[in-house]
C-alpha positions as CSV (number, residue, x, y, z in Angstrom):
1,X,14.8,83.8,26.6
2,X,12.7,83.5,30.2
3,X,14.5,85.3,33.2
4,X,13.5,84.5,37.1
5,X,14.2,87.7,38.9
6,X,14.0,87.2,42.5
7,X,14.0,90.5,44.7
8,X,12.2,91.9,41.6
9,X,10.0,94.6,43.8
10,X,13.6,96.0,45.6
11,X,15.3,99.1,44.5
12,X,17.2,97.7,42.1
13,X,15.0,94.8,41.2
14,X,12.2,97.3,40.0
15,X,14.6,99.0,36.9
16,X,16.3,95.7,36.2
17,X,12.8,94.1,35.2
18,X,12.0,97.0,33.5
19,X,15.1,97.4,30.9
20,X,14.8,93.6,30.6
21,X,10.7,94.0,29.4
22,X,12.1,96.3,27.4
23,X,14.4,94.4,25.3
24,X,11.2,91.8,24.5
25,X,13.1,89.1,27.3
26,X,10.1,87.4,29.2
27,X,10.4,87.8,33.1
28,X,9.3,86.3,35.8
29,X,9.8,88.6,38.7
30,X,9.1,87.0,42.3
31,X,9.4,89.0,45.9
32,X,7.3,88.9,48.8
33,X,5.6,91.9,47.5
34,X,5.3,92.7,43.7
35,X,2.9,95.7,43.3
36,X,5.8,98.2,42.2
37,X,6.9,95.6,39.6
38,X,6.5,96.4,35.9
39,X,2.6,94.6,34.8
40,X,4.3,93.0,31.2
41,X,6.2,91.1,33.4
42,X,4.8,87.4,34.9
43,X,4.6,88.4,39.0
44,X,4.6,86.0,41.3
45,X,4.4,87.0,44.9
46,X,5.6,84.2,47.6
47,X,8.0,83.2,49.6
48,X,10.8,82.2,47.7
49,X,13.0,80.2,50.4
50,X,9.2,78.1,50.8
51,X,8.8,76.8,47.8
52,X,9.7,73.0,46.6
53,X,10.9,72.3,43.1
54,X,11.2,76.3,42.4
55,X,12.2,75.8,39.0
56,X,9.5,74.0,38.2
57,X,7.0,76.1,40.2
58,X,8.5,79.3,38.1
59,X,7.8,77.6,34.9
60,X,11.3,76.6,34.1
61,X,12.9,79.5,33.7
62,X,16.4,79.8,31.0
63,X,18.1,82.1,33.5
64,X,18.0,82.9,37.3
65,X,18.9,86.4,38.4
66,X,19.1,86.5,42.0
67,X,18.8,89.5,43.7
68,X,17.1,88.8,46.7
69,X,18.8,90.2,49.9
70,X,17.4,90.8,53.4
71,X,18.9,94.0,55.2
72,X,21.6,95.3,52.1
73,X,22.2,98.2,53.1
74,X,22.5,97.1,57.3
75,X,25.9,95.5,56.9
76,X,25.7,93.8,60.6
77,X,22.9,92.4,60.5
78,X,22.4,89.2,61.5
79,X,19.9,88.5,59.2
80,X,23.1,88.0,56.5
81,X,24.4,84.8,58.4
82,X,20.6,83.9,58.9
83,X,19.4,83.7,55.5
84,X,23.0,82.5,53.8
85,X,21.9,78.7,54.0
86,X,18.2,80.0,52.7
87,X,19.8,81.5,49.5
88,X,22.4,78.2,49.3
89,X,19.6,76.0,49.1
90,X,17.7,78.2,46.8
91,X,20.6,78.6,43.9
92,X,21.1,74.6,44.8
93,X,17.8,73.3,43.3
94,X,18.5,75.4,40.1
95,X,21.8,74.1,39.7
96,X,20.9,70.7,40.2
97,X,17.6,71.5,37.6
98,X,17.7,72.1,33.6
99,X,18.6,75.8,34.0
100,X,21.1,77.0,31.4
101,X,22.8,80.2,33.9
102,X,22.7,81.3,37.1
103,X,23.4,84.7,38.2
104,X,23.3,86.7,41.1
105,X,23.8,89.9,42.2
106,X,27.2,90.6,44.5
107,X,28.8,93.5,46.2
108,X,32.1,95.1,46.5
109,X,32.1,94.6,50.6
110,X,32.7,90.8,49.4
111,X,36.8,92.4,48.8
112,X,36.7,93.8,52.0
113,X,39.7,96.6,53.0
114,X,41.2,97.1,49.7
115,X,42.4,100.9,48.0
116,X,43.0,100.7,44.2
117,X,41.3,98.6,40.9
118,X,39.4,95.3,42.1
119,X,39.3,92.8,39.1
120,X,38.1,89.2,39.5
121,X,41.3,88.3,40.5
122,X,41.4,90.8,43.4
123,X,41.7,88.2,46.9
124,X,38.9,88.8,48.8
125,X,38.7,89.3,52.7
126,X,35.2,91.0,53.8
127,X,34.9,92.1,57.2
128,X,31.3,92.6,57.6
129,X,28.6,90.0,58.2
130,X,27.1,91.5,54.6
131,X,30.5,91.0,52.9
132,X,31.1,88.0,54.3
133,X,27.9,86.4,53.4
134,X,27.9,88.0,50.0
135,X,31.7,85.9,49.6
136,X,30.3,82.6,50.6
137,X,27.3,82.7,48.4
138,X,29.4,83.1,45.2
139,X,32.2,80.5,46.4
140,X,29.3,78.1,47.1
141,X,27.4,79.2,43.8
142,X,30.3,78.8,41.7
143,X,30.8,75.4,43.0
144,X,27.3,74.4,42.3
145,X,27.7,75.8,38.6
146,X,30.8,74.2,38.1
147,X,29.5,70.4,39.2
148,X,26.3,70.5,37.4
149,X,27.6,72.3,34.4
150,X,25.8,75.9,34.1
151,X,26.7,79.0,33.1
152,X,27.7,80.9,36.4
153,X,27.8,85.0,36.5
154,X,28.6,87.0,39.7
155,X,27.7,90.5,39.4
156,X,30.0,92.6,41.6
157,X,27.8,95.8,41.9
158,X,29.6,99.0,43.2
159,X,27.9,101.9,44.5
160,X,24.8,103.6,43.0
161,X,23.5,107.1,42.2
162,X,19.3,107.5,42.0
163,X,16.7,109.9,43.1
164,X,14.6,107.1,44.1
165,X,13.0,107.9,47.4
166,X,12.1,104.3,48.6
167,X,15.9,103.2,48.1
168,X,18.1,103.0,51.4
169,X,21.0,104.6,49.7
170,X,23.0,108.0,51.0
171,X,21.1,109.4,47.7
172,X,18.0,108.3,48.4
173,X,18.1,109.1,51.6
174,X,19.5,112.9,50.6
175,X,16.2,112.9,48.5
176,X,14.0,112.0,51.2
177,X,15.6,114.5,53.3
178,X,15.0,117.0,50.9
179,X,11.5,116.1,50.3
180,X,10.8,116.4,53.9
181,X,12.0,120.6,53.7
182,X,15.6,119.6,55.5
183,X,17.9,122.3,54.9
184,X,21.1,120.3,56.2
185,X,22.2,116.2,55.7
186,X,24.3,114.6,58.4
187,X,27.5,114.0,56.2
188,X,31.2,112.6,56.4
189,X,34.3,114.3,55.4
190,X,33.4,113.4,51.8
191,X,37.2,112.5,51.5
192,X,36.6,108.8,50.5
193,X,36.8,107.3,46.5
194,X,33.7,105.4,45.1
195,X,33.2,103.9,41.7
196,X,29.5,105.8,40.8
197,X,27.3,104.3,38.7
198,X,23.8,106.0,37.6
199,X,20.8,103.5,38.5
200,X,19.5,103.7,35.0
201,X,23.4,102.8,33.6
202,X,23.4,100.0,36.6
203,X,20.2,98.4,36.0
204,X,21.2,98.3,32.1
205,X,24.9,97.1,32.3
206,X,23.2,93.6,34.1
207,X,20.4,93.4,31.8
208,X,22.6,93.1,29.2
209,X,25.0,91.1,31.1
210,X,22.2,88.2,32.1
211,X,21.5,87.9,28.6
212,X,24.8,87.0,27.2
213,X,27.1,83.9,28.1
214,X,30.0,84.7,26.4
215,X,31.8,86.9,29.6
216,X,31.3,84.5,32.4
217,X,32.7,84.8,36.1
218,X,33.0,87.2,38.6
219,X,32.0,90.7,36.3
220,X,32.2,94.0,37.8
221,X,29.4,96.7,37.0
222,X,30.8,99.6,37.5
223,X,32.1,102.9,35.6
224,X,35.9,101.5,36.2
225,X,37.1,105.2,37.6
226,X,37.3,106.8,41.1
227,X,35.0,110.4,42.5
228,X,35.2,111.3,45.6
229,X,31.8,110.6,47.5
230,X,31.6,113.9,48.3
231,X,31.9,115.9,45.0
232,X,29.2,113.1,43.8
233,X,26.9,113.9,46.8
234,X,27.3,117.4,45.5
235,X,26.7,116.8,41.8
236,X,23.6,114.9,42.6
237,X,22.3,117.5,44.9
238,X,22.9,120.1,42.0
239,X,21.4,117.7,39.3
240,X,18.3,117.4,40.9
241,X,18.1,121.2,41.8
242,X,17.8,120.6,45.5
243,X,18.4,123.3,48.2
244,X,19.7,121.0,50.5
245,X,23.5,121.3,52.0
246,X,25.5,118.8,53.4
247,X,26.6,118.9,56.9
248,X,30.7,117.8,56.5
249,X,32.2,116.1,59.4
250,X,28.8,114.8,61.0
251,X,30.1,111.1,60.7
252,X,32.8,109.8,61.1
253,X,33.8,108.2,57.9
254,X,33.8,103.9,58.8
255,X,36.7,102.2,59.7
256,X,35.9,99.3,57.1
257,X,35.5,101.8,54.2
258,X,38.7,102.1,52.0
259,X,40.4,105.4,50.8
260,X,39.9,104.6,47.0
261,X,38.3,101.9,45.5
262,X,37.0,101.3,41.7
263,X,35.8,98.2,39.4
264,X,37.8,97.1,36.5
265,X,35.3,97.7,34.3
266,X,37.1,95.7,30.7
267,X,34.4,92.5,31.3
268,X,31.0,95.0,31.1
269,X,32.8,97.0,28.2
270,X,33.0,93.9,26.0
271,X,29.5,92.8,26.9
272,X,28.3,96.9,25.9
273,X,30.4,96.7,22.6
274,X,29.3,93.6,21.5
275,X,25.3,94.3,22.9
């Protein structure tokens, strides 16, 4: 099997081509800048949204994981709506080529407001220009699947827990803080729910999910329970041995972040059991 990772030099793009090297699949990883990217694996660094016949110019690859994304972690920025026709166009040619799947990479912002379990079934109304870019792509790319018959796999990713100081998450950015000799983080009231997912468990529930066509759709990874942000924040900090305290009440927590929110997490469990 030969897997196009695109975004393969981003946070989560780096771990994702490693665990797939690992399991002997051939990858081709393409970003704009590939020198963090694993050396077993076939880097290309370009453009992607500049390149004619990209299936063809990535040597025909069996599956496309797409995880290229300007500006994740910035939910308003404009550079969502800019770049949505980019990626459409992109996933188009692939659909329309000899490709067997297509994958990419969603988010839980695509739901929106919600408190309680999302499944695949759960309606979706984002209110952010990240969310509701990150909808429109998987409508669109499930439409392209569906009329030029491939596989199609949406990868609703939740939120994720590494030490990983280039990374623009809260724990990232709690590890850069502490890195720098900070002895306080800027924090909310912690209050909120998350569904948590270490980045070494993330990276290897969608290896093993890109590899397998039998669970199909809309597939959440996830743990599939609830912590509150803040006892995580906490754990982490005391995981990693850090001195650093967080600063409660800081922030206001965001108007568009729900109360409690997890995955349903029975699509990934089938894909573990049966890896």
């Amino acid at each position: 099997m030969k897997i196009l990772i695109t975004g393969a030099n981003g946070y989560l793009g780096r771990g994702i081509v490693k665990e797939l090297l690992d399991k002997n699949i051939s990858v081709i990883a393409c970003d704009i800048n590939v020198d963090g990217v694993d050396e077993r694996a076939k880097r290309i660094k370009c453009d992607l949204f500049s390149i004619n016949n990209p299936y063809e110019y990535f040597d025909c690859p069996d599956v496309l994981l797409h995880l290229a994304w300007r500006d994740g972690f910035a939910h308003y920025s404009d550079a969502h709506i800019e770049d949505l026709n980019k990626h459409y166009q992109f996933i188009k040619c692939f659909a329309e080529s000899d490709i067997k799947m297509i994958a990419c990479l969603g988010s839980m912002h695509e739901v929106g407001y919600f408190e309680g379990c999302i499944d695949e079934n759960t309606p979706c109304n984002p209110i952010t220009p990240y969310g509701i870019s990150k909808n429109a792509l998987r409508k669109l790319t499930e439409i392209l699947c569906l009329k030029n018959n491939k596989d199609f796999q949406w990868l609703r990713g939740f939120y994720i827990v590494g030490n990983i100081e280039h990374g623009s998450s809260i724990f990232s950015k709690i590890k850069k803080a502490e890195d720098e000799g900070k002895l306080e983080f800027p924090f909310t009231s912690g209050e909120n729910k998350y569904d948590f997912l270490d980045y070494d468990e993330f990276c290897k529930q969608v290896s093993y999910t890109a590899i397998q066509n039998k669970e199909l759709g809309i597939i959440n990874i996830c743990s599939g329970k609830a912590e509150k942000i803040g006892d995580r924040v906490e754990r982490f900090i005391k995981e990693n041995n850090f001195k650093i305290k967080l600063n409660y009440g800081a922030f206001p927590d965001r108007d568009y972040d729900s109360k409690a929110i997890w995955g349903d997490d029975s699509k990934i469990r089938k894909i573990l059991d049966n890896k």
